[in-house]
SENUTI-432024 format. One record per residue (C-alpha): residue in one letter; x, y, z. Coordinates in steps of 0.25 Angstrom, whole numbers, padded with zeros to 4 digits, always signed. Layout:
// SENUTI-432024
AXYZ/...
This chain:
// SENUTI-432024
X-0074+0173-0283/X-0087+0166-0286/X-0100+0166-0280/X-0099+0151-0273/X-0084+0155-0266/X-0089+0169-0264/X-0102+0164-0256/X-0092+0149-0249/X-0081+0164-0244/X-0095+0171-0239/X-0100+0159-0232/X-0086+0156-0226/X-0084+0169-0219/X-0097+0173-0214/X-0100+0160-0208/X-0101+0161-0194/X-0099+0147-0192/X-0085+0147-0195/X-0073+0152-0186/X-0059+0154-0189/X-0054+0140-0184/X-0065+0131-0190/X-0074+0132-0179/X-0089+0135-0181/X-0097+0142-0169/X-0107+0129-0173/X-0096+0118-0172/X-0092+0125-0158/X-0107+0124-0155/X-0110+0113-0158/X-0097+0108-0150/X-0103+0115-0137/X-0117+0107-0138/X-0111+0096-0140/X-0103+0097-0127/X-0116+0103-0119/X-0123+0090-0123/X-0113+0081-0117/X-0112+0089-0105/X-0126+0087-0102/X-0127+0075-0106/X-0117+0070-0097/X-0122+0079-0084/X-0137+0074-0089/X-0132+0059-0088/X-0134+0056-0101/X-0122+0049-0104/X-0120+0042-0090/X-0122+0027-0094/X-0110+0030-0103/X-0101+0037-0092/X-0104+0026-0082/X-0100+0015-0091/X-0087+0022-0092/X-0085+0025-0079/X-0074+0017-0071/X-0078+0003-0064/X-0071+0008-0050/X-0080+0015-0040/X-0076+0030-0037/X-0071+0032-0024/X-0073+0044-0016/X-0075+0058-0014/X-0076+0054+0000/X-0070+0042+0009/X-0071+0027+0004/X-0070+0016+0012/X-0057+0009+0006/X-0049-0004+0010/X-0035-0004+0011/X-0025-0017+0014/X-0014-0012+0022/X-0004-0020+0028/X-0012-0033+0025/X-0024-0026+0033/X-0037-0022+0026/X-0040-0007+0031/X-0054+0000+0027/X-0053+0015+0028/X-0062+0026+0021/X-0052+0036+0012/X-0054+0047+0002/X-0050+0044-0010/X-0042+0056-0010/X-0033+0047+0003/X-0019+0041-0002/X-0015+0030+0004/X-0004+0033+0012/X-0014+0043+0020/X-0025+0031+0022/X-0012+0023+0029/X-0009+0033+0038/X-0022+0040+0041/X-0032+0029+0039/X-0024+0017+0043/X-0013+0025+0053/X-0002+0019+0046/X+0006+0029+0047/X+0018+0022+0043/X+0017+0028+0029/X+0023+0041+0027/X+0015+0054+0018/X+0029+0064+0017/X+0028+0069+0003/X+0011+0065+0001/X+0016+0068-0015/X+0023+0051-0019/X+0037+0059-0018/X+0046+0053-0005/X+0039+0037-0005/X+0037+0039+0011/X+0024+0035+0011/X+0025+0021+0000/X+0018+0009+0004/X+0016-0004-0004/X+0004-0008-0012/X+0002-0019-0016/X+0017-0022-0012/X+0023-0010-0020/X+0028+0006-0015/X+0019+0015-0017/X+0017+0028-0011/X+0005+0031-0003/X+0002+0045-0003/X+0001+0043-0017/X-0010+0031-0016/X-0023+0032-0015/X-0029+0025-0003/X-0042+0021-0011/X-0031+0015-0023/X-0027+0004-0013/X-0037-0004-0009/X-0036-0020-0013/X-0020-0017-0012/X-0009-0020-0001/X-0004-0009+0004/X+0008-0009+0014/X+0012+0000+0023/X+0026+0002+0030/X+0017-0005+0044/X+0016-0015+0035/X+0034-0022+0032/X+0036-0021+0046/X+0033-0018+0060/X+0039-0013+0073/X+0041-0027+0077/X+0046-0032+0065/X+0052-0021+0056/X+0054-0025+0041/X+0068-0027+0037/X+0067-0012+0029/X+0061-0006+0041/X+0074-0012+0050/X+0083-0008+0040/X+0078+0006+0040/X+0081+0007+0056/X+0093+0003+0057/X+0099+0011+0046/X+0093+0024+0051/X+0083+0026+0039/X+0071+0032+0046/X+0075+0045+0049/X+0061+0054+0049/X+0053+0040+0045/X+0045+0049+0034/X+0051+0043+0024/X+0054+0029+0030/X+0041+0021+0028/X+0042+0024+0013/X+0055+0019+0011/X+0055+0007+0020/X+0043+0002+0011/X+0052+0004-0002/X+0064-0002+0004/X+0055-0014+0008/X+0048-0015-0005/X+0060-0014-0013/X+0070-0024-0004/X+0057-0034-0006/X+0060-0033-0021/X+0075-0030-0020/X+0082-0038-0009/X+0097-0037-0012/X+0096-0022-0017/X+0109-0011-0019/X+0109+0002-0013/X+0106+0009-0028/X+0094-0001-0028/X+0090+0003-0015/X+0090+0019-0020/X+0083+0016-0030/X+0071+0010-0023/X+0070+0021-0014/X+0071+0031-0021/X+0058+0035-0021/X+0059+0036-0006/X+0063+0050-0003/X+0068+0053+0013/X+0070+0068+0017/X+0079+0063+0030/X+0088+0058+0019/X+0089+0044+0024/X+0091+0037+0010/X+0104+0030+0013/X+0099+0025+0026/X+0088+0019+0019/X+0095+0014+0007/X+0105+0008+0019/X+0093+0003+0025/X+0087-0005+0013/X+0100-0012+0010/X+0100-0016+0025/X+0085-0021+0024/X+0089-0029+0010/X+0098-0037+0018/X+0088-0040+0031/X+0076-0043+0020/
């Protein structure tokens, strides 16, 4: 071996800025500095013209209670919510709408859907502070005691209530769906309510009643 591989095998082995896996203590240092620096420069401010030019055009809301608006029924509502508050409990606890069922609180059984903005959703999983600017309709708002909507007869008269946990949820599907569907089959009308789960077992009543309502609207 000659002397200039003897002293390039010397230098190799006894350098202590190598590792086995290509990884010199000086490259991982100089990686941990680096990282420092920009921790401090962030928590020093240093870089916050830059992260409030990025920064999202919409104004934080919360931790504690906002003062929102909410349209419900065709009626202007101000209310103060945490953020955290879903919709469906700012119905019943802030508005006493109580029509509107939480039976699951998870988006599983639809007992709780109302329309936004003319669509089913479910409440429990909506936000209250999402909603504001929108129409938001509630099962106080198809019908009342003097004048029942067609769903809401049809739904009496075929035995479809049982308990009533469920009912409010499926009479605002049924409706929304005979608005878009006004001569449906009874396949089409499982279908739409599938979604919509009754632990009284009630579903044939209801898909009875749909048809029935069909006719009326």
């Amino acid at each position: 071996m000659n002397r200039d591989n003897l002293k390039s095998k010397n230098e190799s082995e006894s350098s202590p800025e190598k590792t086995r896996k290509g990884i010199s203590r000086r490259g991982f240092l100089k990686g941990a500095g680096m990282t420092t620096v920009g921790t401090v420069a962030l928590q020093s401010g240093v870089l916050g013209n830059t992260l409030d030019e990025q920064s999202l055009d919409e104004k934080a809301i919360g931790p504690d209670a906002e003062l929102i608006k909410l349209k419900v029924n065709g009626e202007s509502h101000s209310l103060a919510v945490e953020p955290r508050m879903t919709l469906a409990s700012a119905l019943r606890d802030k508005l006493q709408l109580t029509g509107t069922k939480v039976v699951c609180d998870r988006g599983a059984c639809s007992a709780c859907t109302v329309w936004i903005d003319g669509k089913p959703v479910n409440s429990c999983l909506t936000l209250a502070v999402e909603v504001q600017e929108k129409e938001i309709t509630t099962i106080e708002g198809i019908g009342t005691p003097e004048k029942l909507h067609p769903v809401q007869e049809a739904f009496i008269e075929h035995d479809a209530t049982q308990c009533g946990f469920c009912t409010p949820g499926m009479i605002m599907t049924a409706s929304h769906f005979l608005q878009n569907h006004p001569n449906p089959d009874l396949e089409e009308v499982k279908t739409a309510l599938r979604g919509n789960l009754c632990r009284c077992g009630t579903h044939p009543n209801v898909f009875k009643a749909t048809l029935s309502a069909s006719k009326k609207m």
